[in-house]
N, CA and C atoms of all chains as a GROMACS GRO file, in nm:
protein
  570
    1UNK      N    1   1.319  -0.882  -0.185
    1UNK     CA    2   1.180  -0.879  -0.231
    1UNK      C    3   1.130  -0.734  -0.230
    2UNK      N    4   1.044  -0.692  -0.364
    2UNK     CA    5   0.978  -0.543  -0.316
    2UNK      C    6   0.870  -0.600  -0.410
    3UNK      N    7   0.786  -0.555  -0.318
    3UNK     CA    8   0.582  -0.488  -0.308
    3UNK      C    9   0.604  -0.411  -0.402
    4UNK      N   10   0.560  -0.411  -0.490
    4UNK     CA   11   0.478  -0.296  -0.572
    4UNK      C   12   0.323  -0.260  -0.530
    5UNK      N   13   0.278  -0.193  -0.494
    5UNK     CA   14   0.129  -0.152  -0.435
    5UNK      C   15   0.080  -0.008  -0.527
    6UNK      N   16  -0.056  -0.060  -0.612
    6UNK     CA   17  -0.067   0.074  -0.674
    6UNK      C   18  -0.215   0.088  -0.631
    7UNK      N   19  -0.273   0.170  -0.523
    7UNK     CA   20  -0.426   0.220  -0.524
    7UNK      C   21  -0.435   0.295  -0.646
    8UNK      N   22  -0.573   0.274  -0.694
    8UNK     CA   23  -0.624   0.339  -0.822
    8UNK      C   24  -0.806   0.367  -0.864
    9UNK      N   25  -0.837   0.418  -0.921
    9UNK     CA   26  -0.933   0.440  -0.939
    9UNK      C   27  -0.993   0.472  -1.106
   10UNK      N   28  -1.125   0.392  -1.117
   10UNK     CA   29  -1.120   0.393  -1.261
   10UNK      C   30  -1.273   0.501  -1.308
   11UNK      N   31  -1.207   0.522  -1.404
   11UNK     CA   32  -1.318   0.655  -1.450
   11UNK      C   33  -1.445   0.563  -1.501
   12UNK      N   34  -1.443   0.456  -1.470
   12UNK     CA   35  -1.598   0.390  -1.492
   12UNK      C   36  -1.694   0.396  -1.343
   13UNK      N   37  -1.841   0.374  -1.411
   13UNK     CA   38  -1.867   0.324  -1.323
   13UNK      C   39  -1.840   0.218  -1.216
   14UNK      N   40  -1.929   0.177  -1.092
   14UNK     CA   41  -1.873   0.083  -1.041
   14UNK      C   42  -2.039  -0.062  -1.079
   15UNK      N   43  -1.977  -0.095  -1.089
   15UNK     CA   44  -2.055  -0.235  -1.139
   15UNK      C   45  -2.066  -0.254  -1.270
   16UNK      N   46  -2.017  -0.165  -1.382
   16UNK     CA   47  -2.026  -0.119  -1.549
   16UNK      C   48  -1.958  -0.254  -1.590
   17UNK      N   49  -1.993  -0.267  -1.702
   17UNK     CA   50  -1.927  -0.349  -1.791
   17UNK      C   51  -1.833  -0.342  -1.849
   18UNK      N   52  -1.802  -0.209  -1.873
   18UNK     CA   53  -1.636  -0.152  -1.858
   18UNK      C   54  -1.556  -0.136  -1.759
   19UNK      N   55  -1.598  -0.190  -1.646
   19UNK     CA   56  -1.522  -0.194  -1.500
   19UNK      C   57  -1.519  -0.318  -1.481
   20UNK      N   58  -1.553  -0.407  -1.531
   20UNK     CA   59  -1.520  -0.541  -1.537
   20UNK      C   60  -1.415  -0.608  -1.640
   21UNK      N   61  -1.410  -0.541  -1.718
   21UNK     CA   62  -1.301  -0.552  -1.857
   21UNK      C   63  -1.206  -0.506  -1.814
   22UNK      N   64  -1.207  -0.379  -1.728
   22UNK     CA   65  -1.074  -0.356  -1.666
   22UNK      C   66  -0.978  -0.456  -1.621
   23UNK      N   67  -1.095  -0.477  -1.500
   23UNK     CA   68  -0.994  -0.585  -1.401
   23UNK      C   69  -1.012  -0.708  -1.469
   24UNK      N   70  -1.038  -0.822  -1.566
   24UNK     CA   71  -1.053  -0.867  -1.594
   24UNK      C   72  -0.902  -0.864  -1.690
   25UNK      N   73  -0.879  -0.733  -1.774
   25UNK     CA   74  -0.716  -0.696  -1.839
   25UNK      C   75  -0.614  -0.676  -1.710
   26UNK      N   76  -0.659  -0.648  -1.634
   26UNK     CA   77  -0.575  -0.572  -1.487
   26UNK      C   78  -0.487  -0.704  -1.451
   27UNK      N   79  -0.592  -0.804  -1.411
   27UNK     CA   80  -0.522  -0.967  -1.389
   27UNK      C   81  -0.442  -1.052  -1.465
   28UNK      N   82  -0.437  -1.000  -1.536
   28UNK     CA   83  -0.331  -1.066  -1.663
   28UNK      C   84  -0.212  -1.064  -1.659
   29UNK      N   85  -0.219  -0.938  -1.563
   29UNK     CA   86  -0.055  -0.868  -1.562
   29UNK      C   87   0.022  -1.009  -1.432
   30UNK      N   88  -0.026  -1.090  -1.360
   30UNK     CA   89  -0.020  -1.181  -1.282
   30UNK      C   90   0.037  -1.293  -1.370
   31UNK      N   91   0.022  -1.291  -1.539
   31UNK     CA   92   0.068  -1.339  -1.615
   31UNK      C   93   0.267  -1.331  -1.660
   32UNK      N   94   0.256  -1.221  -1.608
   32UNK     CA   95   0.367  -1.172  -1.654
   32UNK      C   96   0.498  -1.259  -1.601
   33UNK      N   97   0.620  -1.267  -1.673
   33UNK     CA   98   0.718  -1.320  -1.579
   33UNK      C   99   0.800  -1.252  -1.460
   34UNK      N  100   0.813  -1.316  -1.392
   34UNK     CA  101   0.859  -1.239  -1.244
   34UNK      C  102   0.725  -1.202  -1.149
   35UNK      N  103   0.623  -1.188  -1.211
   35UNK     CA  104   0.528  -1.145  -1.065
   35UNK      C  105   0.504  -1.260  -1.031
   36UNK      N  106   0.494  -1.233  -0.874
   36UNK     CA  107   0.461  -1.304  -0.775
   36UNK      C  108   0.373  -1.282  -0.674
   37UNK      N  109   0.300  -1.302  -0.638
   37UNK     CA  110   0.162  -1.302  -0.536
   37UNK      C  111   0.079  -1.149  -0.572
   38UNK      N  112   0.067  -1.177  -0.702
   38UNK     CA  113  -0.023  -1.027  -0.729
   38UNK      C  114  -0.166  -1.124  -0.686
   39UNK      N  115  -0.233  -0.958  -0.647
   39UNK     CA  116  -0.371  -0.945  -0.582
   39UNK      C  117  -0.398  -0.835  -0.673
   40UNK      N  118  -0.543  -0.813  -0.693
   40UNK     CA  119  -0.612  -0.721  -0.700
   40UNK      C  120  -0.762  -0.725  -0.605
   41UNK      N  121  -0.749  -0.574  -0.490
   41UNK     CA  122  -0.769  -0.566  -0.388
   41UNK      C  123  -0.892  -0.446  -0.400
   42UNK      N  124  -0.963  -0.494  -0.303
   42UNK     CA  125  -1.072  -0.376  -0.294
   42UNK      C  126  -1.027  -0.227  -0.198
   43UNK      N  127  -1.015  -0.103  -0.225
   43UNK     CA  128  -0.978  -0.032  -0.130
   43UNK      C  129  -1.092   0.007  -0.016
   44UNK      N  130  -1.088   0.014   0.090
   44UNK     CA  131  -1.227   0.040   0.139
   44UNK      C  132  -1.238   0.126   0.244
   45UNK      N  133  -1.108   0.170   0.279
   45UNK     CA  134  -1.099   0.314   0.359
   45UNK      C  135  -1.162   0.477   0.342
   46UNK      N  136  -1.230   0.468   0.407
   46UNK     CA  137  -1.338   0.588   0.372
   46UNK      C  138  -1.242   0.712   0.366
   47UNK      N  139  -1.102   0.707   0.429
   47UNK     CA  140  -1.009   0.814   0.395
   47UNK      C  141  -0.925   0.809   0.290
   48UNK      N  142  -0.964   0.737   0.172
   48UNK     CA  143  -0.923   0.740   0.059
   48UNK      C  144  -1.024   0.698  -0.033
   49UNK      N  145  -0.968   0.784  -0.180
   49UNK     CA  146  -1.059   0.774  -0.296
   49UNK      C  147  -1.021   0.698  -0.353
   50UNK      N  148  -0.922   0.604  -0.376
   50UNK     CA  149  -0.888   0.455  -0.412
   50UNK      C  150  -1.053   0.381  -0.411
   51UNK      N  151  -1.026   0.318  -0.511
   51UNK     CA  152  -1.146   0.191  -0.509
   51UNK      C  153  -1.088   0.065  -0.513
   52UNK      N  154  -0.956   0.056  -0.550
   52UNK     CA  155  -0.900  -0.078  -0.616
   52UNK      C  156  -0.765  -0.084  -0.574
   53UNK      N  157  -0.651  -0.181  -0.601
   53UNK     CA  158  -0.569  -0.159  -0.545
   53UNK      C  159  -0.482  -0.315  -0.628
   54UNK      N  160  -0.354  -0.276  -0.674
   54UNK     CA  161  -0.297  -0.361  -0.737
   54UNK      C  162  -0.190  -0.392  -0.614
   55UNK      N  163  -0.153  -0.547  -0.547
   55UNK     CA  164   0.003  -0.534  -0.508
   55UNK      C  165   0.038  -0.672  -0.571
   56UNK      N  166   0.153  -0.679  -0.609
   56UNK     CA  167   0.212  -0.780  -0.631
   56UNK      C  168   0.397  -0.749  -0.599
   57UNK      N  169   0.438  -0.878  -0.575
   57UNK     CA  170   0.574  -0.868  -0.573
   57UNK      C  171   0.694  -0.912  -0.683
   58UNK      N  172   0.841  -0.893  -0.635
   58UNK     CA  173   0.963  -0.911  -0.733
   58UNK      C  174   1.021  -0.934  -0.672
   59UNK      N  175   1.146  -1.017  -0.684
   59UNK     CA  176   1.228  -1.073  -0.596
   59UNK      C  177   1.355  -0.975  -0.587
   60UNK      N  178   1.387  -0.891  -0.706
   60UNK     CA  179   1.463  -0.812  -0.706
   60UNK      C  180   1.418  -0.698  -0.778
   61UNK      N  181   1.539  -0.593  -0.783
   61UNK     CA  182   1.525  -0.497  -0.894
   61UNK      C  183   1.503  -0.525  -1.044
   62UNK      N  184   1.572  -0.637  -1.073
   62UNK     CA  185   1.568  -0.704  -1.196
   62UNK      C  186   1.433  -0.743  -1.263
   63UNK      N  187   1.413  -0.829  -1.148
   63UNK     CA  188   1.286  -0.912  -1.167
   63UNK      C  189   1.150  -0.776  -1.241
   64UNK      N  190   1.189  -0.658  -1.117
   64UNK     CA  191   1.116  -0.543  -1.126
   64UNK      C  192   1.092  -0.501  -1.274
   65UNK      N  193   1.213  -0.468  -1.344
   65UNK     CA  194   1.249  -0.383  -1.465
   65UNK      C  195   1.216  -0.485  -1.585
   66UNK      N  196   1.247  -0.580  -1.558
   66UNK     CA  197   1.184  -0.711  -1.624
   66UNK      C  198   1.033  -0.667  -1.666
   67UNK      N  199   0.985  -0.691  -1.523
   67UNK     CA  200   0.848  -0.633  -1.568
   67UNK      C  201   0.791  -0.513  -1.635
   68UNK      N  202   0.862  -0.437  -1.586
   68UNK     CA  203   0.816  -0.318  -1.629
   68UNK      C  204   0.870  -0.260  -1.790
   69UNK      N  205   0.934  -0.343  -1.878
   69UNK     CA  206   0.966  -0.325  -2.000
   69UNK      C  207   0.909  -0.436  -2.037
   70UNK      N  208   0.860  -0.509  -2.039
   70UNK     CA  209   0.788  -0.692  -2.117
   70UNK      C  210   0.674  -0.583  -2.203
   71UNK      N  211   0.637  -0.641  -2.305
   71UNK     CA  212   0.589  -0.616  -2.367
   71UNK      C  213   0.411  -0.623  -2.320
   72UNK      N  214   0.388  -0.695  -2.255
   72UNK     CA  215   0.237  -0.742  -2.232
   72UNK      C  216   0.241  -0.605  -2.083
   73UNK      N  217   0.292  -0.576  -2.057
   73UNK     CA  218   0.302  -0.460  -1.942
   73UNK      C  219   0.281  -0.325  -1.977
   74UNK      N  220   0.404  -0.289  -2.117
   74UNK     CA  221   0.394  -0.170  -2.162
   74UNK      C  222   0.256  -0.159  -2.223
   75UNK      N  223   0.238  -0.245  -2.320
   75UNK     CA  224   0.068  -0.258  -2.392
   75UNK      C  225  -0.013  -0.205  -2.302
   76UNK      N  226  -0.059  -0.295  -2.165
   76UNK     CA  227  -0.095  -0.275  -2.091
   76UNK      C  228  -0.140  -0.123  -2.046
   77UNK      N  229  -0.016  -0.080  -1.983
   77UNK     CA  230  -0.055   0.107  -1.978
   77UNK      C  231  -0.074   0.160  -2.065
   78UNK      N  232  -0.037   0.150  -2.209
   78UNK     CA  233  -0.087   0.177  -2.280
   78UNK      C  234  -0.240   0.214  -2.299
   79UNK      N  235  -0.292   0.069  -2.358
   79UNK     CA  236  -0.397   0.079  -2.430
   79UNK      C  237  -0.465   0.053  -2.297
   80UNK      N  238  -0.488   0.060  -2.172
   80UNK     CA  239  -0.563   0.022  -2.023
   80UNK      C  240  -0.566   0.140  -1.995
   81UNK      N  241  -0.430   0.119  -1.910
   81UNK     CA  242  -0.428   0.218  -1.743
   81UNK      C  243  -0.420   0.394  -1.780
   82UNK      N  244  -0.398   0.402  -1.909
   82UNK     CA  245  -0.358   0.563  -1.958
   82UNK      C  246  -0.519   0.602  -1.959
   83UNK      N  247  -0.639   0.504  -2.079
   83UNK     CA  248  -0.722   0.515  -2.082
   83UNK      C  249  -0.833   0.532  -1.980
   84UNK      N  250  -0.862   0.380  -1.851
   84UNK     CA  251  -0.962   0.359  -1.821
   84UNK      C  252  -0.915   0.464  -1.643
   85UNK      N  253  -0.769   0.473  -1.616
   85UNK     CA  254  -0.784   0.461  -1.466
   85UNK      C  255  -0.791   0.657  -1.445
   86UNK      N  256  -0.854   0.644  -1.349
   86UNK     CA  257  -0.886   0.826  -1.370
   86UNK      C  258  -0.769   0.881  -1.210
   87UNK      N  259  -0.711   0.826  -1.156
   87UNK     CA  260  -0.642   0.865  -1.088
   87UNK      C  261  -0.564   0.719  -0.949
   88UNK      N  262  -0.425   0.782  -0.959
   88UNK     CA  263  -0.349   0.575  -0.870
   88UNK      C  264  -0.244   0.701  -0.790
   89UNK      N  265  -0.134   0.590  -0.753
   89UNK     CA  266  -0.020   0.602  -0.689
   89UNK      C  267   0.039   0.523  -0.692
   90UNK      N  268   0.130   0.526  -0.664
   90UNK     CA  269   0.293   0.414  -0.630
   90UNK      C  270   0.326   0.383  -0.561
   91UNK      N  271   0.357   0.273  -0.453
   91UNK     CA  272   0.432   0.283  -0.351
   91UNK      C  273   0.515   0.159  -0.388
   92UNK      N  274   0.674   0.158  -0.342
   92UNK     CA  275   0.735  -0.012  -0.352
   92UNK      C  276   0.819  -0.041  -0.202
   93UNK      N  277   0.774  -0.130  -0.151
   93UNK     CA  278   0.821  -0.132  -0.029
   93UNK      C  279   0.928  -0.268  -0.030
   94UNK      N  280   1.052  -0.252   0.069
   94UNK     CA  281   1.109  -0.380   0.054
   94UNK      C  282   1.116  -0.357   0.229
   95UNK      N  283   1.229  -0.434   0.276
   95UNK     CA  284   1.272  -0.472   0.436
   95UNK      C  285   1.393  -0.338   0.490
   96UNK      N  286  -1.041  -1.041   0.600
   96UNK     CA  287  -0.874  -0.962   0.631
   96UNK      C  288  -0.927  -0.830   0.571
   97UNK      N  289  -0.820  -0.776   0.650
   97UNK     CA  290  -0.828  -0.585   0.604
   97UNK      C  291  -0.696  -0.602   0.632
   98UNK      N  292  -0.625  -0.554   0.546
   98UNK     CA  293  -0.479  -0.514   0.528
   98UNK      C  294  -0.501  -0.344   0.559
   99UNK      N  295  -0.422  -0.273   0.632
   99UNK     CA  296  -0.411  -0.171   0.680
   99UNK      C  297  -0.243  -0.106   0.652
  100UNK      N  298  -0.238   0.002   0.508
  100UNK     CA  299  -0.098  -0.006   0.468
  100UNK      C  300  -0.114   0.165   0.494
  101UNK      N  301  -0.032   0.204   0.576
  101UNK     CA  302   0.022   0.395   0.564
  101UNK      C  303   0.173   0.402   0.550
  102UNK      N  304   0.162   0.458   0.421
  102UNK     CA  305   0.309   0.500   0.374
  102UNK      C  306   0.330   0.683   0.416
  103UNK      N  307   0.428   0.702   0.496
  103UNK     CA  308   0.467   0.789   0.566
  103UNK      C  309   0.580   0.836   0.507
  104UNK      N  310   0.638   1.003   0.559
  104UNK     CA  311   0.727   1.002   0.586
  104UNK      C  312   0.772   1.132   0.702
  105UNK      N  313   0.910   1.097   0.782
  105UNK     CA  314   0.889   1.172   0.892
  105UNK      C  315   0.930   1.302   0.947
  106UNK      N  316   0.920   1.430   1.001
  106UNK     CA  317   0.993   1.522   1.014
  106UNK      C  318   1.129   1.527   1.046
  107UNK      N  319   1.199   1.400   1.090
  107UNK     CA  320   1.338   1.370   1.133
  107UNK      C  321   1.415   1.331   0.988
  108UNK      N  322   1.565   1.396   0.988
  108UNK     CA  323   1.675   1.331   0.920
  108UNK      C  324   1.660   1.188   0.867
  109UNK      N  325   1.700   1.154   0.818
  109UNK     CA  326   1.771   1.020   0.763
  109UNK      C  327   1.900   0.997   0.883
  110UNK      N  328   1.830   0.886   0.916
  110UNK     CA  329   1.959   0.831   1.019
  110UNK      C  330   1.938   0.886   1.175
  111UNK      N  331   1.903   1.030   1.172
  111UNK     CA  332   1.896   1.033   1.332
  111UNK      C  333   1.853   1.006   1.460
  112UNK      N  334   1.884   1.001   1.546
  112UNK     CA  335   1.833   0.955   1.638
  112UNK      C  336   1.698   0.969   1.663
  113UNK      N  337   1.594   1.085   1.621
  113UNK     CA  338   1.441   1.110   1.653
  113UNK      C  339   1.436   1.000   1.530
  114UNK      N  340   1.477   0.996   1.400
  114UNK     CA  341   1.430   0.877   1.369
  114UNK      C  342   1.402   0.733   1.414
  115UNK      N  343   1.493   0.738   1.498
  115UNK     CA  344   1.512   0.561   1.488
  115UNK      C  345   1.413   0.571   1.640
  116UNK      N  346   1.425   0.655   1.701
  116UNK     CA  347   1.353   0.661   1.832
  116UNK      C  348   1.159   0.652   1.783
  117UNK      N  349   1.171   0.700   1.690
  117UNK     CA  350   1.011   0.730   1.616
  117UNK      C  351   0.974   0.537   1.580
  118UNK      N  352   1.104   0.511   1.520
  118UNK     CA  353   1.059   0.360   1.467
  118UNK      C  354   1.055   0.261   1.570
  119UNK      N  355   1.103   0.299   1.643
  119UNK     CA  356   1.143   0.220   1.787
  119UNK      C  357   0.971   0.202   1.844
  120UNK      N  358   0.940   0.288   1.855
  120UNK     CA  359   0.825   0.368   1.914
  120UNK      C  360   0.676   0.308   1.820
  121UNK      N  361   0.672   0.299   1.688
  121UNK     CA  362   0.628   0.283   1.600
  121UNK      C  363   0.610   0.118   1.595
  122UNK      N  364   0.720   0.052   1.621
  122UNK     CA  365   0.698  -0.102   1.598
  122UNK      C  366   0.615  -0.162   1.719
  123UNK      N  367   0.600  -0.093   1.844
  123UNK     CA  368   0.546  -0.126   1.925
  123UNK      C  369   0.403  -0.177   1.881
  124UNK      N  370   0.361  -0.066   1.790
  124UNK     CA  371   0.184  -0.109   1.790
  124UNK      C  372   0.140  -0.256   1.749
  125UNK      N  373   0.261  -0.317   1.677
  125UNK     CA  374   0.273  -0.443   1.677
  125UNK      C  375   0.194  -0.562   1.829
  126UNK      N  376   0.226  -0.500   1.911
  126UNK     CA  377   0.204  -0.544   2.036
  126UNK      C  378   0.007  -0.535   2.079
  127UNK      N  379   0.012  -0.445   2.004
  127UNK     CA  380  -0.202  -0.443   2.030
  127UNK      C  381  -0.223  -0.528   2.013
  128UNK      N  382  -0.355  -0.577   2.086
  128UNK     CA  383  -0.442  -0.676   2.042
  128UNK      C  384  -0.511  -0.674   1.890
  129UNK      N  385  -0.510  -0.838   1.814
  129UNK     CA  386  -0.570  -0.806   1.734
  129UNK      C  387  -0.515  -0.727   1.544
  130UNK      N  388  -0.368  -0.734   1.607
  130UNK     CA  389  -0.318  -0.676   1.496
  130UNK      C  390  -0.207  -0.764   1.451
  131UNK      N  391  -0.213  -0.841   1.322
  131UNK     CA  392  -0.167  -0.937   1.299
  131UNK      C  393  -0.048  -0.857   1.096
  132UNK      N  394   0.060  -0.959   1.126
  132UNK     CA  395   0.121  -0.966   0.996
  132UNK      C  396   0.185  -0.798   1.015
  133UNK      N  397   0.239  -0.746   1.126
  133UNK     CA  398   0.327  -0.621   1.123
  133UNK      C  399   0.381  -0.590   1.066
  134UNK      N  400   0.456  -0.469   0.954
  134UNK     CA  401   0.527  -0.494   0.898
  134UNK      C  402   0.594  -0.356   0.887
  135UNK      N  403   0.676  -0.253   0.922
  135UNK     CA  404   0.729  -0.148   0.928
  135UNK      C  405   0.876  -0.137   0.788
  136UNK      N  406   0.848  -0.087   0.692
  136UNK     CA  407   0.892  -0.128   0.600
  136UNK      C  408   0.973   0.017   0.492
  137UNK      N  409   1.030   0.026   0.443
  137UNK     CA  410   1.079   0.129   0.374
  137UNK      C  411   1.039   0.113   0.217
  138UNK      N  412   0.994   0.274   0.223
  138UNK     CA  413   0.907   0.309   0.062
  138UNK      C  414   1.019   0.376   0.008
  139UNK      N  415   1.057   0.276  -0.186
  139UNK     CA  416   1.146   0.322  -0.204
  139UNK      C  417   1.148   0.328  -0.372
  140UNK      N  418   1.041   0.353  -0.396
  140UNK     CA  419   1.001   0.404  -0.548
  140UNK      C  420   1.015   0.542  -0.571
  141UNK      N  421   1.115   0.591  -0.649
  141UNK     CA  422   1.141   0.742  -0.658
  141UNK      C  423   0.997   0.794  -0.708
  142UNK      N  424   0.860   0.751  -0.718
  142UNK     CA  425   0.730   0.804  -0.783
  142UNK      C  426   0.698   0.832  -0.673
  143UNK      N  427   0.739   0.810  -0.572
  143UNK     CA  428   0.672   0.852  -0.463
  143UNK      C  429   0.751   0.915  -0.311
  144UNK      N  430   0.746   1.012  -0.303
  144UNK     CA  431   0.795   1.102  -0.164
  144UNK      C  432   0.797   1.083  -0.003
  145UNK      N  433   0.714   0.920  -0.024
  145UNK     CA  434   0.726   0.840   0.139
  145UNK      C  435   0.830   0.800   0.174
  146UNK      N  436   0.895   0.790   0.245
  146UNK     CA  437   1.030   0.722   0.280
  146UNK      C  438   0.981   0.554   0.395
  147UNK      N  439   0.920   0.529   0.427
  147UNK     CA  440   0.879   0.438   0.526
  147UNK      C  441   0.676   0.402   0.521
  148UNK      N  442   0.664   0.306   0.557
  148UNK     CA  443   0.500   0.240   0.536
  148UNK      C  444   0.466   0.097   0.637
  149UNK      N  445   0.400   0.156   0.709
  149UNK     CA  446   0.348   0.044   0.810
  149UNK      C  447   0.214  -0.051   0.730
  150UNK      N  448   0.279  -0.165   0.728
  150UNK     CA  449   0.155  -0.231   0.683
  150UNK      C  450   0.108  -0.366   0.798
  151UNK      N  451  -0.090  -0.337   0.842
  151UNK     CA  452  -0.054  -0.456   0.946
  151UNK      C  453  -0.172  -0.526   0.899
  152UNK      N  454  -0.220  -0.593   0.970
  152UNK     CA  455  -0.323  -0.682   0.870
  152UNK      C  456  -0.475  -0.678   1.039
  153UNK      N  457  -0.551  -0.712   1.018
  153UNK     CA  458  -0.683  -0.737   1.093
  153UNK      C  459  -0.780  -0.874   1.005
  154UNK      N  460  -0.836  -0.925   1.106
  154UNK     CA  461  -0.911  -1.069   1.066
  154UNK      C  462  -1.028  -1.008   1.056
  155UNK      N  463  -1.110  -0.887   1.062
  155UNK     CA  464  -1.213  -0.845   1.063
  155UNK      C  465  -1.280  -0.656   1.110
  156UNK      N  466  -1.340  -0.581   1.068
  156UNK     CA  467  -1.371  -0.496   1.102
  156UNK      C  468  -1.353  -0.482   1.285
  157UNK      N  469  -1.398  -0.539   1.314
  157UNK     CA  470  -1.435  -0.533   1.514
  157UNK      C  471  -1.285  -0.513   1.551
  158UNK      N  472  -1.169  -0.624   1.492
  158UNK     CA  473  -1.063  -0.613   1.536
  158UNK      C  474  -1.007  -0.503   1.498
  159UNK      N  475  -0.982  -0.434   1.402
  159UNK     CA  476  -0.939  -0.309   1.300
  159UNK      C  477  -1.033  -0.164   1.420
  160UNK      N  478  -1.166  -0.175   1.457
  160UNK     CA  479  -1.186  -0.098   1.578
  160UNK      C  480  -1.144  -0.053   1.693
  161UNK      N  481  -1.098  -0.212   1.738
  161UNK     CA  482  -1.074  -0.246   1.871
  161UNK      C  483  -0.892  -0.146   1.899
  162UNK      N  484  -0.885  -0.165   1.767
  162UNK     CA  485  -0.718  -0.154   1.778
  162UNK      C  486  -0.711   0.022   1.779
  163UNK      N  487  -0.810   0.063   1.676
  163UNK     CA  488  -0.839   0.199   1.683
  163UNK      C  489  -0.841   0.306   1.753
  164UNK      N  490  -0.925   0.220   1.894
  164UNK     CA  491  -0.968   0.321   2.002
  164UNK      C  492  -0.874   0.197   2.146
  165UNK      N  493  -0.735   0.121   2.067
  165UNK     CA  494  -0.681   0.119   2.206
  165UNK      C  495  -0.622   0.230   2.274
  166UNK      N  496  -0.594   0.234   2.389
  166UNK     CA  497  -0.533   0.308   2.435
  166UNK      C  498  -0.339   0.382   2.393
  167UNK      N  499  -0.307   0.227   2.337
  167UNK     CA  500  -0.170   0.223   2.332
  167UNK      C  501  -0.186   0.306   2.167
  168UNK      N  502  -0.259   0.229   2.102
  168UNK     CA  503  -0.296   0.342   1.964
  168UNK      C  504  -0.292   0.460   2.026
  169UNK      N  505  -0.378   0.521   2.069
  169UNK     CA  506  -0.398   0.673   2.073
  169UNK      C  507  -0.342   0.731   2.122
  170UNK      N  508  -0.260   0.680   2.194
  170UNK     CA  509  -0.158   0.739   2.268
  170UNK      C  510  -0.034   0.768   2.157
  171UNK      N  511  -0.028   0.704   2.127
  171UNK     CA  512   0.091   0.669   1.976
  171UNK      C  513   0.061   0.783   1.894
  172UNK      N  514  -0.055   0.787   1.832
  172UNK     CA  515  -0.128   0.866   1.714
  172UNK      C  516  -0.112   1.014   1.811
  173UNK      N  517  -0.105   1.047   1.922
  173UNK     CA  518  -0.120   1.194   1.973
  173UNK      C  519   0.017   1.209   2.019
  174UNK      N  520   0.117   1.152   2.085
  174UNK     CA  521   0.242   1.202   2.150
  174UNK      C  522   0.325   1.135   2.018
  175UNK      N  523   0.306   1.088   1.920
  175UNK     CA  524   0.430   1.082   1.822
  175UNK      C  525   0.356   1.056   1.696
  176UNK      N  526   0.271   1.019   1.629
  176UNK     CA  527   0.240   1.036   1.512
  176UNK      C  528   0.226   1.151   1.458
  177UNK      N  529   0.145   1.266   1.554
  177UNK     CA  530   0.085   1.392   1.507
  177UNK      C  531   0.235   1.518   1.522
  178UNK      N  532   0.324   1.394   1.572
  178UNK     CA  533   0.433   1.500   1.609
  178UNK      C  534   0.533   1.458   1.547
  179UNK      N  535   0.557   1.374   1.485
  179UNK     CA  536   0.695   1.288   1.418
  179UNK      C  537   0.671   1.302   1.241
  180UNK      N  538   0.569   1.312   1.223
  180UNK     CA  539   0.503   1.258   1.058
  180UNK      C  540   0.462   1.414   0.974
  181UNK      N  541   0.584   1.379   0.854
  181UNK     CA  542   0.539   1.512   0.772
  181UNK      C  543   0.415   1.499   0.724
  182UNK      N  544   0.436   1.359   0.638
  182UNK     CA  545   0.295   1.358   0.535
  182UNK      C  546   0.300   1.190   0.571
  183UNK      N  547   0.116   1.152   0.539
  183UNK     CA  548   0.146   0.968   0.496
  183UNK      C  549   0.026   0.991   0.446
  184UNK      N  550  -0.061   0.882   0.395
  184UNK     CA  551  -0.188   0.826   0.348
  184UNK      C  552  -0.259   0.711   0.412
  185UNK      N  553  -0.383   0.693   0.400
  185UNK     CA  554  -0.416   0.552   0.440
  185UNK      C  555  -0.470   0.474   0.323
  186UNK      N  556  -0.429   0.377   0.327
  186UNK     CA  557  -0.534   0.244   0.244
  186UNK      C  558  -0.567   0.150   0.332
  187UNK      N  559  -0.696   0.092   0.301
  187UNK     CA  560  -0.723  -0.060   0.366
  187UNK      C  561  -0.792  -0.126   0.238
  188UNK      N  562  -0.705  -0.244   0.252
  188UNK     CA  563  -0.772  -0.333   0.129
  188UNK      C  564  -0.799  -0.478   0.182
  189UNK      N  565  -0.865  -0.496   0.102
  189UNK     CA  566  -1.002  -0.631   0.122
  189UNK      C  567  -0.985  -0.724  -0.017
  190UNK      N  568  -1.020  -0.827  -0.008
  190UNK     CA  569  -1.076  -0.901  -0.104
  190UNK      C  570  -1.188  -0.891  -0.159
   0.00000   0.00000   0.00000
């Protein structure tokens, strides 16, 4: 199993109507095949500029790359995360 | 819940003994009061330069305090965190 965990932050306001369309496209990705227990998470550590926070999991590497080439994913960063998110990170954790 | 995730990584080798002595040392905090869902875990997305990420969970702010200013924390955070750890980050995420 590996966590994918991405803190992020979106160049909208916070309560905007374009910050709701975000995550509203953001959750979709929960659609995808292979994810498993995606969340989208509030960040709330005053030692980080994160506001938001994607984790979901994969059972393997496969499952992973799966995702990350599907078409509703690439779109995704595309026409989304390139546009709306003004700064994230990566982390993938397994055992 | 407050999920409490720091992806680290440490001034020791890969493999050596101050490593494993650091993780040894590290899984303990498991043992505080109040700190639930432990999880000492290896970060392994080449996007990112952490090698290892403690993720633990809290049922509430008070508990996420309590654990803060234990003793066995701070003791941890001053004789081996501030001395074992190149770089890490914090997140805490919420619903």
């Amino acid at each position: 199993m590996i966590r994918h965990i991405v803190p992020f932050r979106l160049t909208h306001a916070h309560g905007s109507a374009a910050e709701a369309d975000f995550l509203v496209a953001n959750r979709r990705l929960a659609d995808i095949p292979g994810v498993e227990n995606f969340e989208l998470l509030r960040q709330v550590s005053p030692k980080s500029n994160f506001d938001f926070c994607v984790s979901m999991a994969f059972a393997d590497q496969a499952a992973y790359e799966a995702y990350n080439t599907h078409p509703a994913h690439v779109d995704f960063v595309q026409t989304r995360w390139l546009v709306d998110v003004a700064d994230f990170m990566e982390i993938d954790l397994t055992e």
